[in-house]
C-alpha positions as CSV (number, residue, x, y, z in Angstrom):
1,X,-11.4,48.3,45.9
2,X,-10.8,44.9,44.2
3,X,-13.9,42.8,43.4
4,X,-14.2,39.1,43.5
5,X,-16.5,37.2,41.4
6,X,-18.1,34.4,43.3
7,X,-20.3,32.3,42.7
8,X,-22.2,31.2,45.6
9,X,-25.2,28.4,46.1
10,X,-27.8,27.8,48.3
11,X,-30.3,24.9,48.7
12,X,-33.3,25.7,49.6
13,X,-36.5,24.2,49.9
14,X,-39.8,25.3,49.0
15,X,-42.0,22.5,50.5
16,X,-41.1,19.6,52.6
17,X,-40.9,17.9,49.1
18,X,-39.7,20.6,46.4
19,X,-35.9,21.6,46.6
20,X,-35.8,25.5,45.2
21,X,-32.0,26.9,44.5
22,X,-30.5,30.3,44.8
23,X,-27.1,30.4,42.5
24,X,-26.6,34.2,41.8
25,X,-23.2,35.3,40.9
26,X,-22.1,38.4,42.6
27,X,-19.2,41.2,42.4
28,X,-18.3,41.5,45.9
29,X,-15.9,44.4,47.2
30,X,-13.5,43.4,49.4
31,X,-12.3,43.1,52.4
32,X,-15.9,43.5,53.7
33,X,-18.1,40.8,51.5
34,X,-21.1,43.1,51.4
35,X,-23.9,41.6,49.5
36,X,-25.8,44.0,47.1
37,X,-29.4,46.0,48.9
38,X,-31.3,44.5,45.7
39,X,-29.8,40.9,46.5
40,X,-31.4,38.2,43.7
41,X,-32.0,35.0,44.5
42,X,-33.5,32.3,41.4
43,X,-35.6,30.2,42.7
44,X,-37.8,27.3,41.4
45,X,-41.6,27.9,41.8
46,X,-44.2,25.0,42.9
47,X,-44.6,24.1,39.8
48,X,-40.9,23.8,38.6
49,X,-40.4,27.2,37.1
50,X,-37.0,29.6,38.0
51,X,-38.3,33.0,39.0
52,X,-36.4,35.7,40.8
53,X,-37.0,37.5,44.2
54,X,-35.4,39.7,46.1
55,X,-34.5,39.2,49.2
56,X,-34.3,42.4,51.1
57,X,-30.4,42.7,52.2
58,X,-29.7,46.2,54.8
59,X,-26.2,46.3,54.9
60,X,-26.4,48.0,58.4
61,X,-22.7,47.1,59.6
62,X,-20.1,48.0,57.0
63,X,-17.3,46.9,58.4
64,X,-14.2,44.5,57.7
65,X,-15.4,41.9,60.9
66,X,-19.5,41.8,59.6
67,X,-21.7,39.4,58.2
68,X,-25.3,38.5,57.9
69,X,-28.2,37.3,60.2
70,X,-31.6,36.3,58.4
71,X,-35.0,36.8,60.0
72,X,-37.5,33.9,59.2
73,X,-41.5,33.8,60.0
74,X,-43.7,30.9,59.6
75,X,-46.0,33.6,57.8
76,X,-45.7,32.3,54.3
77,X,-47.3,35.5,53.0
78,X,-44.7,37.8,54.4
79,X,-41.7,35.4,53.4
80,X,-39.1,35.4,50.0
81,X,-38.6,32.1,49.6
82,X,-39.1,28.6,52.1
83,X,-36.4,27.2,53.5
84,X,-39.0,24.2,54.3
85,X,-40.8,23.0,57.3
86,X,-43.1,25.8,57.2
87,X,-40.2,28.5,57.4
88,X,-39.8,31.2,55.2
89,X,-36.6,34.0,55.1
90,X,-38.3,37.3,54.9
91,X,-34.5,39.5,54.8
92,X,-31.2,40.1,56.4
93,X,-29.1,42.1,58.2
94,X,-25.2,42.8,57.9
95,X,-23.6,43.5,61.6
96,X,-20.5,43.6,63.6
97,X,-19.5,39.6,64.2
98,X,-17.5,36.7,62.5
99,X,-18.2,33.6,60.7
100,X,-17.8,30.0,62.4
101,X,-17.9,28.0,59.6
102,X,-21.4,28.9,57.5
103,X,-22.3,30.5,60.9
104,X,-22.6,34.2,61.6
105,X,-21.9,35.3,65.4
106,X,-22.9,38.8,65.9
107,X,-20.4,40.8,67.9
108,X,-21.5,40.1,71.8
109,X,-23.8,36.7,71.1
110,X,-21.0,34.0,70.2
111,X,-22.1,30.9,70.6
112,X,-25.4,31.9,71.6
113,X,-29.3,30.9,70.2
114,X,-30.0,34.6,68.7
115,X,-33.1,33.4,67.4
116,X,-34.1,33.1,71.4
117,X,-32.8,36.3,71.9
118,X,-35.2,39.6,72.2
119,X,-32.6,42.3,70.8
120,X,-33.2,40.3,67.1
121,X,-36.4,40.1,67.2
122,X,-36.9,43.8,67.9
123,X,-34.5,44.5,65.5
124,X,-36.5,42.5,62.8
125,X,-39.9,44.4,63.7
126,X,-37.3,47.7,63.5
127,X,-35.8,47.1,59.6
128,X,-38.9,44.5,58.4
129,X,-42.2,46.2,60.0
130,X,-44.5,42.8,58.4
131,X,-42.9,41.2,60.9
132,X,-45.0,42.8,63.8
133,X,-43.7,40.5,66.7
134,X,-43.5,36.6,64.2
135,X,-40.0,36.7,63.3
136,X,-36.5,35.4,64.7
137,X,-32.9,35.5,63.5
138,X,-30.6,32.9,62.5
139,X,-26.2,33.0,61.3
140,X,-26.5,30.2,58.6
141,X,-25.9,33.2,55.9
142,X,-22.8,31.4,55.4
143,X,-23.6,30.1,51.9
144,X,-24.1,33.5,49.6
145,X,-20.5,34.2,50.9
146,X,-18.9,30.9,49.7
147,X,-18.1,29.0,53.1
């Protein structure tokens, strides 16, 4: 398959008043944008230091029409990285769906609020067991795939 280099950014915040980044630069296959398992993301510590995580990517959906949901918690102990406001992203999931703009609709839930939506949240306890019941999805996985 051909690869792409892209390089993809992402502000994200660690604190209400520290702005973390995540600028890795990936090989991605196409036509399906799959994001590596083992997907690094640099970010800057509380006291101004890069450090890497990894942010636990199941490519469950391999497909040409997938993309990625994230599950968040407001457990900061369970979490890769803040995306502020208390929020943290603790991994996502590649299923059936399409992008709106940054946005990924899973196949079935256009235009809906997944994080409201049971299905996600079981799925979350399902591939991230920490979870145990404090987690929701979100589409704004946009960003590590350049839109």
């Amino acid at each position: 398959m051909l690869k792409q280099t892209i390089l993809l950014g992402c502000l994200l915040i660690i604190s209400n008043t520290i702005p973390v980044s995540a600028s890795p630069v990936l090989a991605l296959e196409e036509p399906t944008m799959m994001l590596p398992e083992e997907f690094t993301v640099t970010v800057q510590d509380a006291n101004g230091r890069s450090v890497q995580r990894v942010l636990p990517t199941v490519n469950r959906y391999q497909g040409e029409d997938g993309g990625y949901i994230a599950f968040y918690s407001r457990n900061p102990e369970i979490g890769v990285y803040s995306v502020g406001g208390g929020i943290y992203v603790v991994g996502q999931v590649r299923l059936q769906g399409e992008y709106w703009g940054r946005i990924f609709q899973p196949a079935g839930y256009e235009g809906e609020d997944i994080s409201a939506e049971q299905v996600f949240k079981d799925l979350a306890d399902e591939i991230f067991p920490q979870c145990n019941g404090g987690c929701w999805a979100g589409g704004d996985t946009g960003g590590w795939l350049g839109r």
